[in-house]
C-alpha positions, -999 to 999 in steps of 0.1 A, spaced: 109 -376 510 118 -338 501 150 -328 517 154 -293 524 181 -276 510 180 -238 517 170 -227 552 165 -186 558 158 -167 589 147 -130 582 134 -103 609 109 -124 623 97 -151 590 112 -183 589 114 -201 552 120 -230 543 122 -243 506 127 -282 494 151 -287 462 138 -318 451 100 -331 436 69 -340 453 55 -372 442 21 -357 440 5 -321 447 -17 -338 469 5 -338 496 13 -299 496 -25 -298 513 -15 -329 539 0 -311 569 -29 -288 566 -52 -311 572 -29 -332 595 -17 -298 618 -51 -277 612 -73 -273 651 -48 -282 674 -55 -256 698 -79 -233 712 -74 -203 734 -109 -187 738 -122 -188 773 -152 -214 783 -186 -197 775 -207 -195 808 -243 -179 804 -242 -148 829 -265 -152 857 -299 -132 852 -302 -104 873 -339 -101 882 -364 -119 904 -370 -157 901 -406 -144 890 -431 -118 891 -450 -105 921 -478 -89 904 -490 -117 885 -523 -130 868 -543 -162 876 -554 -178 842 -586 -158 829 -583 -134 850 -595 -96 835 -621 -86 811 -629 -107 785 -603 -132 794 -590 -154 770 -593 -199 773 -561 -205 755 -536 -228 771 -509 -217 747 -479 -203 760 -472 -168 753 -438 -174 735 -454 -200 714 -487 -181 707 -487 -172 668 -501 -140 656 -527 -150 637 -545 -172 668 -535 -141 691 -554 -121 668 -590 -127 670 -604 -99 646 -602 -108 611 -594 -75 599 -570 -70 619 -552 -102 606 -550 -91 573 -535 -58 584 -510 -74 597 -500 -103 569 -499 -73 545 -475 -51 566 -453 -85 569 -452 -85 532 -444 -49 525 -431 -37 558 -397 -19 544 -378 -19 582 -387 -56 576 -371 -60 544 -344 -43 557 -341 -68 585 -340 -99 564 -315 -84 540 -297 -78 567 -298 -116 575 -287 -126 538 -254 -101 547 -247 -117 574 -250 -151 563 -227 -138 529 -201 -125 559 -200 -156 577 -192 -176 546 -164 -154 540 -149 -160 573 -159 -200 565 -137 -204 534 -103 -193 558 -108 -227 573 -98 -239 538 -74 -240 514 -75 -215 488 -65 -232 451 -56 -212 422 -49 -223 388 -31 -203 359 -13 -207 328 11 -178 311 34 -183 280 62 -163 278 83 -151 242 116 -135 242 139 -122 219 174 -117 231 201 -93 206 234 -107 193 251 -77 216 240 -104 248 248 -137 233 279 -152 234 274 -167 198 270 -130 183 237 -140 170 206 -130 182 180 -154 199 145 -164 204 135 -187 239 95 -193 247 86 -207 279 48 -219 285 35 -222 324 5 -243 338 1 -247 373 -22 -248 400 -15 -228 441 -25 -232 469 -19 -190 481 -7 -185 515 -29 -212 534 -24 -204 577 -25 -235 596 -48 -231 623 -26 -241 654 -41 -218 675 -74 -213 667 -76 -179 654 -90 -183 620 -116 -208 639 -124 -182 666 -126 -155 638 -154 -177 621 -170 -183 657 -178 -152 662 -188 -142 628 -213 -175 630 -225 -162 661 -232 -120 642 -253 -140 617 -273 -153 645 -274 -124 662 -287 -104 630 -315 -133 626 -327 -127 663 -327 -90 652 -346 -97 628 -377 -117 648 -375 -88 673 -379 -62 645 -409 -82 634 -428 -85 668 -421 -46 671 -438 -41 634 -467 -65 647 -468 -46 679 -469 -12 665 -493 -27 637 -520 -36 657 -517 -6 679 -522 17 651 -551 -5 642 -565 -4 676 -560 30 679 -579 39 646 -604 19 659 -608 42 686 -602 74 671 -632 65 645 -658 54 681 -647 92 691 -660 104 663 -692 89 657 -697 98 694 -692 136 687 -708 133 658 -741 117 675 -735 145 705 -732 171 680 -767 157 662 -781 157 694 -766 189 709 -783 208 675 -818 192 684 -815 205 717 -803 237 700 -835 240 679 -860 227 712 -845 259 730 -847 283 698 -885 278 695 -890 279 731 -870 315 735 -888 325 700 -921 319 723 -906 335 753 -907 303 774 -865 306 780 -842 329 780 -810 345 758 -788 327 781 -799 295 778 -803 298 742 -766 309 747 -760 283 766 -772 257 737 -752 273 709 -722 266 729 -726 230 731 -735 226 693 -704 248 690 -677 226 708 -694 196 696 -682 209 661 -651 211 672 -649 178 686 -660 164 651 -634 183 632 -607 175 657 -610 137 657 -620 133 618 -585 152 612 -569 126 641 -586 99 623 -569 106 586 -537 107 604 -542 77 626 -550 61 588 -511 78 573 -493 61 601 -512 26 597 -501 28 561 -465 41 567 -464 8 591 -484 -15 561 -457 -2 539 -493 3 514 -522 16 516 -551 -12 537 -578 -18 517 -613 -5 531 -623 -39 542 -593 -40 566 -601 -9 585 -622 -11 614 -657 0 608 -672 28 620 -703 8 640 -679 -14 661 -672 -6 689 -642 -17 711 -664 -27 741 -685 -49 717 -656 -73 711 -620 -78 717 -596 -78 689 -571 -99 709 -568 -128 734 -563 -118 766 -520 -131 772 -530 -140 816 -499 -156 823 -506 -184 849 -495 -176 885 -456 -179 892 -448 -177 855 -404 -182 861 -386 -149 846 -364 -176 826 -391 -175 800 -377 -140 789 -339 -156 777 -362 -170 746 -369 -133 737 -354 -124 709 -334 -91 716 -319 -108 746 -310 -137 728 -294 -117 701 -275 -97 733 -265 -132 745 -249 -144 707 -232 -107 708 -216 -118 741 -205 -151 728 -191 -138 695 -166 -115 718 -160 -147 735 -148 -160 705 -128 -124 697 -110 -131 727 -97 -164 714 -85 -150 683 -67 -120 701 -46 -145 724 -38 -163 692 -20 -131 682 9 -140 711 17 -178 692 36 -181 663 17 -183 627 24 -213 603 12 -202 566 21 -224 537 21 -214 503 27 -240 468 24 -246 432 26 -279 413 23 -278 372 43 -278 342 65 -260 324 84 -262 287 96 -240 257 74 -257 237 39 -259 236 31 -292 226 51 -307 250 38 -286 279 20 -319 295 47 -344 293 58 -358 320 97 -353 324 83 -310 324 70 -310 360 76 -283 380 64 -277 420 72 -249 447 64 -251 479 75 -228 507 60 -229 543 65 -202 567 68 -190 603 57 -157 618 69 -155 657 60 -122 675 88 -107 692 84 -72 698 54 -54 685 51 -23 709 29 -38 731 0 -42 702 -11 -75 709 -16 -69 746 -37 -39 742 -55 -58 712 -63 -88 741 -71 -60 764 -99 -45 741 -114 -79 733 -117 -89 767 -132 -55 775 -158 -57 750 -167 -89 764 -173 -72 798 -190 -44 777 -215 -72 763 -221 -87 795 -235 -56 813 -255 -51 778 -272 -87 780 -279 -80 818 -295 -46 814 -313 -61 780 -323 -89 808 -335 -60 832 -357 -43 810 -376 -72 801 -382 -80 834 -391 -46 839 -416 -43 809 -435 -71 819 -438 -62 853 -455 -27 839 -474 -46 819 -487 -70 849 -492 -42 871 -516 -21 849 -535 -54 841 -538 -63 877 -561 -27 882 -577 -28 845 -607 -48 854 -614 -26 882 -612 4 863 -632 -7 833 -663 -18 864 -662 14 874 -657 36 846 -690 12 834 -709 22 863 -702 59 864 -717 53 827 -745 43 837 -747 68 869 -740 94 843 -771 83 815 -795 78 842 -785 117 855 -788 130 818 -821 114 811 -837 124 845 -823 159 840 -838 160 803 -873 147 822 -874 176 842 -867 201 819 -890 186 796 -917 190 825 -904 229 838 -890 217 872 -858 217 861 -835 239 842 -817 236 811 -783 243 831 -788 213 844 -791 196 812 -760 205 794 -744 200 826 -756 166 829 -746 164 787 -715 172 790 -704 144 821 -722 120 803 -698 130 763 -667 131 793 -676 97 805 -682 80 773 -646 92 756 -633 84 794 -644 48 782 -632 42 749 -596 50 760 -600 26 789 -610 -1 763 -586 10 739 -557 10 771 -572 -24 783 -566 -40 744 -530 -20 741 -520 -38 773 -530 -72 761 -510 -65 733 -480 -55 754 -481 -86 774 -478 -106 746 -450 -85 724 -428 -86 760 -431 -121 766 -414 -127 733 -447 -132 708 -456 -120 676 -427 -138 658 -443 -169 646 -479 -167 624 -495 -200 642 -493 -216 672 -471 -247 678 -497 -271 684 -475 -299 698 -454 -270 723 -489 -258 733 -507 -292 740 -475 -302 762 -474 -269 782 -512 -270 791 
């Protein structure tokens, strides 16, 4: 056994330094592993209560709105690519996965804080250093008592173990804890970053889509507009009507030609921020076409979430649960910062050998250890630690209200979501109808002029409801596809490419 022989009390470090030889170096690493998690101070992690409703009142039976979807799925475990029915639209969005730079970003991100958290990691463990130094002196007949000068060498090998804190307490642990839970907070970042980009993918998608049905509708009511144009040239060229309804005419072909140049320029731009998003530039079969129109098919299932649907289905979403591992990593800070108020044990060693010559530097009989463990109590520090436990626990109560509010707006963005869908069906029926209403006026109204008992006043007048009506339409069916497409991004999809097949069989 190592007797200690020197005992030292300094300020507030204790030291204490055996005289005599380990048998092995093995057992400078024993007490760590004996004394190591004794301890631990942080508070018992209790998930705050949510804050909202138990459910929704505004919500949807199955199937329930135009073009309603048959999928049993639920919405958090509906991928992408079966949410997705276009094929187009797909492939816009597996290429923006792949080049998406905010997405790089986000997984890099992810590799940092995995690299962090193994930093953290390795203070749970020894740290081992090995080393070797030869030394030559020369020492002048002036120094010696001989009166002859002198020459010693001394050679070193040896391996530490540098300043290793036993754990008593469990601050290092809590320190590791909370950087374990940063990393999965970052990953969660990093799946709500992607559902965003999906999101915001599809919508640009969507609204191209839309942009390009404007314009070939102008462009149609602008062909149409100069026919008219030219029918009411000849007849004032024979005198059958009059300067002002010629007038009249060029000033429909007129602001149709401004329709066409204001929606081809929206158009190109709607194409520059569907690129920005793709991180490259969608190849032309990936763009909607100009001869499809939204009202022909839906690009997306419809996300009708079955009657009562709990609002514990929004703690799986992915910025909530990275608010939730925020709150427990400052859980975990608060650990550490009551650790400051205990006393820290740090031990600190070397075993290896030492000679003046070199080719005896390995025998036996030149063994050399060091090995001095050490005691830091806290006995006056101004106050420090107090304030430090003061901020941590703050910052907890800081994270709380954050998860709660990120809690609350969930709730709240499906809710918005749910009430516009709840309306959309009746406001596509009518908006269909007043279509309808609105041809059958324009076509009587081009009969009567056609036959003198009407005028051409009432044509354009009749022209123009009906071009109000039809762009009235497309962004209906371009808001009734957008909202599907919120539904599903604030349920928590749009993270995962394909279904889970076994989730989805045993929720239907």
């Amino acid at each position: 056994m190592a007797s200690v022989s020197r005992f030292s009390l300094s300020g507030s470090v204790l030291s204490l330094r055996p005289s005599t030889a380990f048998p092995s170096f093995t057992l400078l690493l024993l007490p760590a592993a004996l004394l190591t998690g004794c301890m631990n101070l942080a508070p018992s992690y209790q998930q705050p209560a949510a804050p909202v409703a138990a459910a929704w009142t505004s919500t949807l039976a199955a199937g329930t709105g135009t073009n309603a979807g048959t999928a049993t799925a639920s919405p958090m475990n509906t991928g992408w690519r079966d949410f997705f029915t276009d094929e187009r639209l797909r492939g816009v969005v597996a290429l923006a996965l792949a080049n998406n730079r905010d997405l790089k970003v986000s997984a890099l991100n992810i590799e940092r804080a995995r690299a962090q958290y193994n930093i953290s990691r390795a203070d749970l463990f020894p740290s081992l250093d090995a080393g070797a130094n030869a030394t030559r002196a020369r020492s002048p007949a002036s120094l010696n008592s001989s009166g002859q000068s002198s020459m010693s060498n001394r050679y070193n090998a040896n391996i530490g173990l540098t300043s290793y804190e036993i754990d008593f307490f469990g601050r290092v642990r809590n320190l590791n804890e909370a950087a374990l839970e940063g990393f999965f907070q970052t990953e969660e970042s990093r799946r709500s970053t992607q559902i965003s980009l999906v999101s915001s993918v599809a919508s640009a998608w969507l609204q191209l889509a839309a942009d390009l049905q404007r314009l070939q509708l102008a462009r149609d009511t602008l062909e149409s507009q100069r026919r008219s144009y030219n029918l009411v040239d000849r007849a004032h060229a024979l005198g059958a009507q009059s300067g002002l309804a010629l007038a009249q005419a060029q000033s429909t072909v007129d602001a149709a030609r401004a329709d066409v140049a204001a929606f081809d320029s929206q158009v190109e731009q709607d194409q520059n921020a569907l690129t920005l998003l793709v991180g490259a530039t969608p190849p032309a079969e990936l763009l909607p076409p100009l001869n499809t129109l939204v009202a022909d098919q839906s690009a997306s299932q419809l996300m009708a979430p079955p009657a009562g649907l709990p609002s514990s289905v929004l703690q799986q979403r992915p910025d909530v649960l990275a608010a939730e591992h925020a709150l427990r990593a400052s859980n975990a800070d608060i650990g550490a910062a009551r650790a400051a108020f205990y006393p820290r044990i740090a031990l600190t060693g070397s075993a290896g050998t030492a000679s003046p010559n070199l080719s005896g530097l390995f025998q036996g009989a030149n063994r050399a250890w060091s090995f001095g463990p050490s005691i830091s109590i806290p006995i006056f520090d101004g106050g420090a630690n107090r304030a430090g436990l003061r901020v941590a626990e703050v910052q907890r109560d800081i994270q709380v209200a954050t998860y709660e509010k990120t809690l609350q707006t969930a709730f709240r963005e499906v809710a918005d979501a749910l009430a516009e869908r709840r309306t959309l069906a009746e406001r596509l029926a009518a908006q269909q109808s007043l279509l309808a209403a609105t041809s059958r006026s324009f076509d009587l109204s081009q009969a009567l002029f056609k036959s003198g008992s009407g005028s051409y006043l009432d044509v354009l007048d009749a022209q123009r409801s009906l071009y109000g009506v039809q762009q009235t339409l497309i962004g209906l069916l371009l808001t009734e596809q957008a909202n599907r497409l919120t539904l599903y991004k604030v349920l928590g999809g749009g993270w995962s490419e394909t279904t889970n097949t076994h989730t989805a069989n045993a929720g239907g």
